[in-house]
DOVOLUM-991946 format. One record per residue (C-alpha): x, y, z. Coordinates in Angstrom, 2 decimals, decimal comma. Example, Ala and Ser with C-alpha at 12.3 -4.5 7.8 and 13.67 -1.06 7.14 Angstrom:
// DOVOLUM-991946
[atom [12,30 -4,50 7,80]],
[atom [13,67 -1,06 7,14]],
***
This chain:
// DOVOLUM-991946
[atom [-19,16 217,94 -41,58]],
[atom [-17,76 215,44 -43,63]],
[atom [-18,64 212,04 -41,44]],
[atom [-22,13 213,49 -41,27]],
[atom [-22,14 214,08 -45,50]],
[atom [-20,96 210,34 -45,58]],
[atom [-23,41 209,09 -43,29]],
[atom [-26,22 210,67 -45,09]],
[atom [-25,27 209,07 -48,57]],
[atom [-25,04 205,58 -46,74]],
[atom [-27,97 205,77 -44,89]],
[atom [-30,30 204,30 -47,66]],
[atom [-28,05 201,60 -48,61]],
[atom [-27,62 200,79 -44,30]],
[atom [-31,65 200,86 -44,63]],
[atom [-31,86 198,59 -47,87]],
[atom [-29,72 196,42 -46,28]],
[atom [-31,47 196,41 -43,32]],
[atom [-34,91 195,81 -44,84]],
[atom [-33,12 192,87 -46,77]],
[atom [-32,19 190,95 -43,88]],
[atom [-35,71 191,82 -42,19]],
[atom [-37,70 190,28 -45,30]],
[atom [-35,48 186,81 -44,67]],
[atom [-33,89 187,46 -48,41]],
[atom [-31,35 184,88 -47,45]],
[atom [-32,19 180,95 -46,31]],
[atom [-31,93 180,43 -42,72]],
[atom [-29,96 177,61 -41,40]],
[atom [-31,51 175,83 -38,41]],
[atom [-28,77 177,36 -36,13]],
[atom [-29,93 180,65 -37,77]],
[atom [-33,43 180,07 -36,72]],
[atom [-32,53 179,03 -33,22]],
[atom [-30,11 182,13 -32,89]],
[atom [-33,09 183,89 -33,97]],
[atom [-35,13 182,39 -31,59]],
[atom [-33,07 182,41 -28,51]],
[atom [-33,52 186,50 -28,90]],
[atom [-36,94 186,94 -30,15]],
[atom [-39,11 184,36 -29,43]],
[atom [-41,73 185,85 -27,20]],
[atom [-41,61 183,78 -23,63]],
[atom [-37,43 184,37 -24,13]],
[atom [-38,24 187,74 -24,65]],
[atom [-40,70 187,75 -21,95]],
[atom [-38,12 185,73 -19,19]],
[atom [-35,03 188,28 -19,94]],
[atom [-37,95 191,18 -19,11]],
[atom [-38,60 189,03 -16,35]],
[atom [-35,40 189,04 -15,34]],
[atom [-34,86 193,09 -15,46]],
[atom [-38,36 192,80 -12,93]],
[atom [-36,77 190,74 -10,68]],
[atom [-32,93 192,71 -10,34]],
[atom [-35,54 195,94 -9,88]],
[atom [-37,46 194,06 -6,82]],
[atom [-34,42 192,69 -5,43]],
[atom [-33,05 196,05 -5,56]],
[atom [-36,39 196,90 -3,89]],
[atom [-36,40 194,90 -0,97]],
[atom [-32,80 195,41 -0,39]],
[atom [-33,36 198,84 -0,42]],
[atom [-34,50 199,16 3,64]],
[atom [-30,83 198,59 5,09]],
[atom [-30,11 202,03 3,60]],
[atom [-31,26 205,39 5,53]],
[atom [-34,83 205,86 5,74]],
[atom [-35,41 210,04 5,49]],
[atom [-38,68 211,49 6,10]],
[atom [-40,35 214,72 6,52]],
[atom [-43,73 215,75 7,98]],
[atom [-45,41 218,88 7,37]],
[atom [-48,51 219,86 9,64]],
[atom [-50,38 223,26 10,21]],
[atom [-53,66 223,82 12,14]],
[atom [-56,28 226,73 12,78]],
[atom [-57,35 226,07 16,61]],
[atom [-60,92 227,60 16,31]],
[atom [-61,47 226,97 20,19]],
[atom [-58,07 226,55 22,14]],
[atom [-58,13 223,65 25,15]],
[atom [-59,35 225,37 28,45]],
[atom [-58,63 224,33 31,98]],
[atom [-59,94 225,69 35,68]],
[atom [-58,81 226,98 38,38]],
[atom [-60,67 228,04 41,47]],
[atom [-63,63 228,40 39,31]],
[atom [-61,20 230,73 36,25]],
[atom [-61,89 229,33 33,13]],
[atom [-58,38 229,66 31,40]],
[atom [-57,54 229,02 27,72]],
[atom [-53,71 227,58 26,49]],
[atom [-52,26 227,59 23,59]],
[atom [-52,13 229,36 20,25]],
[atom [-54,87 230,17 17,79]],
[atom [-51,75 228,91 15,23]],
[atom [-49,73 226,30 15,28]],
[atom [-47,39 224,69 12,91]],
[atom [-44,33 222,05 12,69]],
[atom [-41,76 220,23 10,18]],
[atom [-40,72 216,86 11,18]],
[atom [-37,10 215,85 9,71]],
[atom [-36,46 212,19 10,90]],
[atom [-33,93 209,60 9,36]],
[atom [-33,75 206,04 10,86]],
[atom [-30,93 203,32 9,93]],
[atom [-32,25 199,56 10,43]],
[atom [-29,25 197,80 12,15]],
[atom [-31,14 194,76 12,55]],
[atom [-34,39 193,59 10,74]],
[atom [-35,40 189,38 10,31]],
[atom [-37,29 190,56 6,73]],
[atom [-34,58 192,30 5,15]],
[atom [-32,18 189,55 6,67]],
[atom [-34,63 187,36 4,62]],
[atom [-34,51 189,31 1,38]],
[atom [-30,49 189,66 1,68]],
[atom [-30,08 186,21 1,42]],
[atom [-32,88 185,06 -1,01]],
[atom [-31,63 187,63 -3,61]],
[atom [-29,13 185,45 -4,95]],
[atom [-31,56 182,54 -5,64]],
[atom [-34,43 184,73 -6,72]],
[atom [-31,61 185,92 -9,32]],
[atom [-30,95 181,92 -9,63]],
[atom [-34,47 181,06 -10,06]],
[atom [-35,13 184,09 -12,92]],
[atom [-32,32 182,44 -15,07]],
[atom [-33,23 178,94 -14,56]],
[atom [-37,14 180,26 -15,53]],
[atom [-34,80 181,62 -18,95]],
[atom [-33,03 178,66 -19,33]],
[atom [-36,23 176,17 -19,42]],
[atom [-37,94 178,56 -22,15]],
[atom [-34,67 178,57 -23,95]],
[atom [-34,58 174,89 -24,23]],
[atom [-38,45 174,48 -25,23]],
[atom [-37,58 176,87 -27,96]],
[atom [-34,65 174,74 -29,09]],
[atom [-36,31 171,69 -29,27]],
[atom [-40,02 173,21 -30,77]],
[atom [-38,27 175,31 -33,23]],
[atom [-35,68 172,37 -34,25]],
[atom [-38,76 169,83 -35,32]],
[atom [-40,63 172,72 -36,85]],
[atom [-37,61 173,30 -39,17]],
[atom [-37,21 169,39 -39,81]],
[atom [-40,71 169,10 -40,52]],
[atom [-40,55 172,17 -43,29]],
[atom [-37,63 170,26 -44,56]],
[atom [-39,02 167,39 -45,18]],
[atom [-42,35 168,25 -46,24]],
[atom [-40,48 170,31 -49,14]],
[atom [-38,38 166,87 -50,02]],
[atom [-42,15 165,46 -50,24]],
[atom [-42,94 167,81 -52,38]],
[atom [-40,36 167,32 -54,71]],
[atom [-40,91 163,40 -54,54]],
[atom [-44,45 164,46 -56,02]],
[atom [-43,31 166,43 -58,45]],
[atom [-40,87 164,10 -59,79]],
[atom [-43,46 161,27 -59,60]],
[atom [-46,09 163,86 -61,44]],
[atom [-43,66 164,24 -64,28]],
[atom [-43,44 160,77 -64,75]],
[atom [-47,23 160,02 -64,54]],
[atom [-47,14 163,09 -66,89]],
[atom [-45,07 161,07 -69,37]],
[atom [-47,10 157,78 -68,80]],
[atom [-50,43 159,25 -69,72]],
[atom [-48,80 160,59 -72,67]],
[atom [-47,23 157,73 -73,93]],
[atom [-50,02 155,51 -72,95]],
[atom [-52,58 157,76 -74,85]],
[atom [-50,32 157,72 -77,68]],
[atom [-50,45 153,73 -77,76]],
[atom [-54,41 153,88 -77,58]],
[atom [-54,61 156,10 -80,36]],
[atom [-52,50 153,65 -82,49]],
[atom [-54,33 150,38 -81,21]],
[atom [-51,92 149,20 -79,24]],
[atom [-53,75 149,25 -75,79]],
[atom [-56,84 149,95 -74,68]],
[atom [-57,99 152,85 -72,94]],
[atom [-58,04 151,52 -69,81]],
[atom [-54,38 152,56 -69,97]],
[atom [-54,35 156,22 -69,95]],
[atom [-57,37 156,30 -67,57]],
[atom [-55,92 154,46 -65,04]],
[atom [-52,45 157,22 -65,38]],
[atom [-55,31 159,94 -65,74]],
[atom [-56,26 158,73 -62,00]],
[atom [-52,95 158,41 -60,60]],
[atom [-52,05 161,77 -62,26]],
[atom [-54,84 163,65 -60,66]],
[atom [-54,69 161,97 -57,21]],
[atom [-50,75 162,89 -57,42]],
[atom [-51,72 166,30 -58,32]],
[atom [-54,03 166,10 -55,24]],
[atom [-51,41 165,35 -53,32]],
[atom [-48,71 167,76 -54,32]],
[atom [-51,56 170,62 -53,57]],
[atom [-51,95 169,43 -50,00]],
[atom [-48,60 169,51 -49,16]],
[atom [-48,02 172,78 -50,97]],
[atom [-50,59 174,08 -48,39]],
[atom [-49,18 172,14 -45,71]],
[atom [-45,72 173,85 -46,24]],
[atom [-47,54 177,51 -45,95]],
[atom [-49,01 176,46 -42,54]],
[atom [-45,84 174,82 -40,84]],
[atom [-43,95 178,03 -42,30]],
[atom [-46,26 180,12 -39,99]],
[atom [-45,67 177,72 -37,23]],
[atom [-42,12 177,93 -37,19]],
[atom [-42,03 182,18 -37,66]],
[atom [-44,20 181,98 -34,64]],
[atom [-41,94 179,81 -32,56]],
[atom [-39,23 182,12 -33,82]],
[atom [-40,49 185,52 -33,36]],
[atom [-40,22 186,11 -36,78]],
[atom [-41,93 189,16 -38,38]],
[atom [-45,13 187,69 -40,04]],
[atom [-45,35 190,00 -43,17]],
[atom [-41,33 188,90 -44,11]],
[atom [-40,42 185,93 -45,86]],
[atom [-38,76 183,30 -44,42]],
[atom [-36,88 180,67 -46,57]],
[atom [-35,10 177,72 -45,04]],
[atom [-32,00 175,58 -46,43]],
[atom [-30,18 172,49 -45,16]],
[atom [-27,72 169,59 -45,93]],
[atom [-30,17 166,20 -46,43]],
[atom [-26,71 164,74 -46,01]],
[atom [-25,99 166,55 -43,24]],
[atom [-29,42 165,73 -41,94]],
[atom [-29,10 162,09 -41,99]],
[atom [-25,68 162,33 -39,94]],
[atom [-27,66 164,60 -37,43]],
[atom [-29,59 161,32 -36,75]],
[atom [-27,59 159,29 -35,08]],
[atom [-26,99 159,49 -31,31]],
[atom [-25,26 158,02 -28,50]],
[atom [-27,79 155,69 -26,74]],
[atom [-25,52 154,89 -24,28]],
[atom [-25,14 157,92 -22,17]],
[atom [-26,42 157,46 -18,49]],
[atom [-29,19 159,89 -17,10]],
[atom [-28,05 162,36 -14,39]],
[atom [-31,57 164,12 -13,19]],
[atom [-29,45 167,26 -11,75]],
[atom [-29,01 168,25 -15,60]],
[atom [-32,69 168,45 -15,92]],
[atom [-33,66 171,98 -15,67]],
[atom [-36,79 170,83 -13,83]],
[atom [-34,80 168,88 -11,41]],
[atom [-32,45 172,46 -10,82]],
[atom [-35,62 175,27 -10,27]],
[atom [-36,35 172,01 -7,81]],
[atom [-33,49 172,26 -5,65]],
[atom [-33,49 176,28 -6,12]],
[atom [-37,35 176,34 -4,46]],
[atom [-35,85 173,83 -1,59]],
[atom [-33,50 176,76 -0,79]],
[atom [-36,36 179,19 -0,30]],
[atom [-38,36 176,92 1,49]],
[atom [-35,06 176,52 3,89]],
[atom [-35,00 180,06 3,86]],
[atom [-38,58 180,80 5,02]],
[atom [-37,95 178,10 7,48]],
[atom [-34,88 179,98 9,04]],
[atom [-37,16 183,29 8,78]],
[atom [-39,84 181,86 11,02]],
[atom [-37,56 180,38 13,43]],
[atom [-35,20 183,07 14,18]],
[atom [-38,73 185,64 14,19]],
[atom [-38,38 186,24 17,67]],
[atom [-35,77 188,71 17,35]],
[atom [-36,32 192,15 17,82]],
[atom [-35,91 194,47 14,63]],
[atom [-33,55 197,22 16,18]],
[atom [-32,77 200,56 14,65]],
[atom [-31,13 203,98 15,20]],
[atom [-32,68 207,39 14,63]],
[atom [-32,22 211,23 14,69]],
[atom [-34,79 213,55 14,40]],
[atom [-35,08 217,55 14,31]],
[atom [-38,44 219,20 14,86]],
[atom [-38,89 222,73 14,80]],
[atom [-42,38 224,39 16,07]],
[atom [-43,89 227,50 15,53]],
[atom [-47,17 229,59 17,49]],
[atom [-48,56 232,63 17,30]],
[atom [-52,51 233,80 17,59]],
[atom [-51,96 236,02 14,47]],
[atom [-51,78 234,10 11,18]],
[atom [-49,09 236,81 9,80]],
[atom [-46,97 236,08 12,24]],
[atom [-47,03 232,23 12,97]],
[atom [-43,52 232,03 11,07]],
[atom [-41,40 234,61 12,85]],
[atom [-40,79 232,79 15,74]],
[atom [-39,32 228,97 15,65]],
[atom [-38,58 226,30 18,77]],
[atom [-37,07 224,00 17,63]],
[atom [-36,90 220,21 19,44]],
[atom [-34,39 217,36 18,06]],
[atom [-33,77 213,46 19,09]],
[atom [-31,32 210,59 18,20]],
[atom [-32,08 207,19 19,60]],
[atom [-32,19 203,49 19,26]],
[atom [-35,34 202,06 18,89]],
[atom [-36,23 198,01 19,21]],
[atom [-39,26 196,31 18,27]],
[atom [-40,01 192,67 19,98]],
[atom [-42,96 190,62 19,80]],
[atom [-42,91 189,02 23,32]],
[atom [-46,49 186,77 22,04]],
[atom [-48,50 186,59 19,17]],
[atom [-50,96 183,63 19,88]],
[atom [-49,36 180,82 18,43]],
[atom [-48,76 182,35 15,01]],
[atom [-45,02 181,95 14,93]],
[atom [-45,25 178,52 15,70]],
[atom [-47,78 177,41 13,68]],
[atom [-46,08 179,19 11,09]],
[atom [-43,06 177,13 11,49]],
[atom [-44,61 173,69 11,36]],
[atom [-46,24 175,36 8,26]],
[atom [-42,80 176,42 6,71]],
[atom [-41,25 172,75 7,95]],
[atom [-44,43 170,64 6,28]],
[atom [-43,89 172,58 3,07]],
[atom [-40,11 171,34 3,35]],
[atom [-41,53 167,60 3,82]],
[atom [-43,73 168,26 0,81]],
[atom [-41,11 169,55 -1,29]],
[atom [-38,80 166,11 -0,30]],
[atom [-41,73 164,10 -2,05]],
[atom [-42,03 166,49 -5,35]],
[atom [-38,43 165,91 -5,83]],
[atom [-38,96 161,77 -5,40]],
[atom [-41,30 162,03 -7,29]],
[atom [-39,73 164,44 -10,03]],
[atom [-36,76 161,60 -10,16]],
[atom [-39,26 158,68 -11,22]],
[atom [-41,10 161,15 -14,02]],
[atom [-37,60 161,91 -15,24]],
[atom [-36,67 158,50 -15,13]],
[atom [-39,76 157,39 -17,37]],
[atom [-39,28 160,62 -19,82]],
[atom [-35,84 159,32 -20,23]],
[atom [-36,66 155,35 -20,53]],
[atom [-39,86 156,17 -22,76]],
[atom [-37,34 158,88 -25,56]],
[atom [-34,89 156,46 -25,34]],
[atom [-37,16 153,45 -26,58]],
[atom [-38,95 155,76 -29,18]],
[atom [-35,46 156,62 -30,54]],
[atom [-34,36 153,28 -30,98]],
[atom [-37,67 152,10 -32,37]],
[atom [-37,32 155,16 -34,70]],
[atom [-34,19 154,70 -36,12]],
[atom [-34,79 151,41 -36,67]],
[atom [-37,39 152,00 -39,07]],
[atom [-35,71 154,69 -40,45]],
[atom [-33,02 152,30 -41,85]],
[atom [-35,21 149,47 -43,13]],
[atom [-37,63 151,93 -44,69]],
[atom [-34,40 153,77 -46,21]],
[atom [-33,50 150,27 -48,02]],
[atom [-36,96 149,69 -48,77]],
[atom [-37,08 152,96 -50,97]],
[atom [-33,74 151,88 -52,78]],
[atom [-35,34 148,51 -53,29]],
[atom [-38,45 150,11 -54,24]],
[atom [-36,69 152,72 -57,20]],
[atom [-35,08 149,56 -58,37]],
[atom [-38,15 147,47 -58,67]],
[atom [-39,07 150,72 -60,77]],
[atom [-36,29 150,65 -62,77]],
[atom [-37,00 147,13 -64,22]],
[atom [-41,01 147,18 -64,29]],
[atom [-40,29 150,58 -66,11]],
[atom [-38,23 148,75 -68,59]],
[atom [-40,21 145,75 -68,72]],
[atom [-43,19 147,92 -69,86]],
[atom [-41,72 149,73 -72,21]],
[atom [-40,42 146,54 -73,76]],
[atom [-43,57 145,36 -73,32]],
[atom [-43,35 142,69 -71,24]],
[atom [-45,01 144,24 -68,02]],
[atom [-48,36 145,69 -68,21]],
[atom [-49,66 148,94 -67,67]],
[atom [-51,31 148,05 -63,85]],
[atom [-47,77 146,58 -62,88]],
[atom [-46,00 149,76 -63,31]],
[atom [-48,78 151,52 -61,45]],
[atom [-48,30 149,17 -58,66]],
[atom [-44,66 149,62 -58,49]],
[atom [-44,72 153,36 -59,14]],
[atom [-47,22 153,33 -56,40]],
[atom [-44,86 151,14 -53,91]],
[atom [-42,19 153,63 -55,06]],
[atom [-43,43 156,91 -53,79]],
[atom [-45,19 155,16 -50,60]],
[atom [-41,48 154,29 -49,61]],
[atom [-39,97 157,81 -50,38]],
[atom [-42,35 159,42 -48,37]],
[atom [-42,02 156,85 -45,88]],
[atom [-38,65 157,23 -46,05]],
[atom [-38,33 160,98 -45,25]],
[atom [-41,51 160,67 -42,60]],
[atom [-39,44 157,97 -40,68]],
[atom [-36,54 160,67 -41,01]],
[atom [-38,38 163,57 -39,08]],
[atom [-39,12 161,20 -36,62]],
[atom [-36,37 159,92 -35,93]],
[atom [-34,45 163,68 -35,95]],
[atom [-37,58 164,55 -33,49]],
[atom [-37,28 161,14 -31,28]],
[atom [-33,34 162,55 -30,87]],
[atom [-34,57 165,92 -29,48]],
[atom [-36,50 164,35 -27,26]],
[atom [-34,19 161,94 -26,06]],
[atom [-31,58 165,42 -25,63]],
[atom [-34,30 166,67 -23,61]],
[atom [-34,59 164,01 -21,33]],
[atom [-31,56 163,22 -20,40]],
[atom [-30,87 167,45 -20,50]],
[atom [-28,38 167,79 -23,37]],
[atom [-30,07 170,49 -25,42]],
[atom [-27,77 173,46 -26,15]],
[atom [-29,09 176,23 -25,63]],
[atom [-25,81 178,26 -26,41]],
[atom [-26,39 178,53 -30,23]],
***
């Protein structure tokens, strides 16, 4: 009585708590979104159900080595019984009744399909997790750059807010000096401009934040109607850039290259099936069939004769046209055909991996001189800031340089996603992403 007591009093904090972690109260990490991800993003979710289907219709197929039992019910009315003649006597036979139950089992000993199934079960089972495995990687890598790109649009954001208060403060002051003759008004309108088009652009990526938000709960699986907050290390970020570019490419990681070689071994397998087709399917049975007549309908159950059988039974195709053979050059062309998808597969890999490779070089490249250019550019700033307010500079040179400075910030953190999406590429080529999170 007691546990029950207990659980009842806890059961609406469990449910709070619950409904917490359900409305995404807490920021996600990006290994929180992928763990997320890896279990309910819908084609994951759909590949593991995929993978139940397949266990059920190996089970299926598998399922004709066991005992085959059957039973057969029949019962028939003779309203005119067979006749025959005899030195001109019309005779009748049989009953005006006549019923029988057929109990038959058979055991296949032998049988080319299941032979077939038997040994394709284990790559069908191979296949089904590679088909898991290639979703779980496309998740990684889609739901990786959505996160980045949140992440960095937010650090946009916050560039333009910073750069709003200080437009804020320029109008201000620059108003102030018109209104005591020390400037025009040329001034203040031109900060009025820049103020408004910044405000412009902090709306726009406000919005812009909303729809990659969606994005990423849809590449997650995540409950539309919840919140979903996301946190990182900019620090950390930045580290998360860089990448050994000297790793050599090895197409058997690709998961492409793998469900490759796993459809060669059916194709092998449906090659062996037509060859070896000639064999007969043998199997055993037993059967017990009792009978019962009578030409009253009362009494067609008293009386039973009963007939039983055991027996082997084979089943050989001795010709069939040219079927099996032309089904064998059929099975051996789609071999050949296979041996050029996998040539070919090699050469697309190949370029995927050359063509992330360059990008991520190129990238990060620009990542670093447009990561000096913004500390150059908040230094040029600095002093035009403090050349104006000495008044030495004038007003359109610190609208210049405050310009320069946000283009580079935001270039700055653009370059960044980039790069960080360049890298996941790169991983995917040369089949690195981890899909163990």
């Amino acid at each position: 009585m007691r546990p029950i007591l207990l659980g009842l009093l806890l059961y609406p904090t469990l449910l709070l708590a619950q409904q917490n972690r359900n409305t995404g109260a807490q920021p996600l990490t990006l290994q929180d979104c992928i763990s997320f991800a890896l279990t309910n993003e819908p084609n994951v979710k759909q590949a593991a159900i995929d993978e139940a289907i397949g266990d059920r219709e190996i089970a299926a197929n598998l399922s004709g080595w066991l005992p085959q039992i059957s039973a057969q019910f029949a019962a028939t009315h003779n309203i005119q019984r067979p006749v025959f003649v005899i030195n001109d006597n019309v005779n009748r036979v049989g009953q005006n009744y006549t019923s029988n139950i057929l109990l038959q089992a058979e055991q296949t000993l032998f049988s080319n399909n299941l032979l077939l199934a038997s040994r394709a079960a284990r790559y069908t089972r191979l296949q089904l997790d590679q088909n898991t495995i290639d979703n779980k990687i496309e998740t990684v890598v889609q739901v990786s750059k959505a996160f980045y790109d949140i992440l960095l649009t937010q650090e946009q954001q916050r560039i333009l807010d910073e750069n709003i208060a200080r437009q804020e403060k320029q109008y201000n002051d620059a108003r102030s000096r018109f209104e005591v003759g020390l400037v025009d008004k040329t001034d203040y309108q031109r900060a009025s401009i820049s103020l408004s088009n910044s405000r412009s652009d902090r709306k726009r990526t406000q919005e812009s934040i909303k729809a990659k938000t969606a994005l990423l709960k849809q590449l997650m699986g995540y409950a539309v109607e919840a919140d979903l907050t996301i946190t990182s290390d900019y620090e950390q970020m930045e580290l998360e850039a860089l990448l050994d570019t000297t790793q050599q490419l090895n197409v058997a990681t690709r998961i492409e290259f793998q469900q490759l070689q796993t459809q060669k071994q059916f194709l092998k397998l449906n090659t062996s099936f037509y060859k070896w087709n000639f064999i007969p399917n043998v199997s055993a049975f037993i059967n017990y069939n009792p009978q019962f007549f009578s030409n009253n309908l009362g009494d067609l159950y008293n009386q039973k004769i009963p007939t039983s059988a055991v027996g082997l039974q084979a089943a050989i195709p001795i010709f069939q046209g040219t079927q099996r053979l032309q089904n064998l050059k059929i099975a051996r062309l789609q071999e050949e055909r296979l041996e050029v998808d996998e040539e070919n597969i090699r050469k697309i890999i190949n370029t995927e991996y050359q063509t992330a490779l360059a990008n991520y070089k190129s990238e990060f490249t620009d990542w670093l001189t447009l990561r000096d250019n913004a500390a150059v550019a908040e230094e040029v700033y600095n002093i035009i800031k403090l050349q104006y307010d000495e008044g030495v500079k004038a007003y359109v040179d610190l609208v210049v340089a405050e310009t320069d400075l946000k283009s580079a910030q935001l270039n700055y953190y653009n370059a960044l996603f980039r790069v960080l999406a360049s890298k996941l590429d790169y991983q995917r080529a040369i089949g690195n992403i981890n899909i163990n999170q």
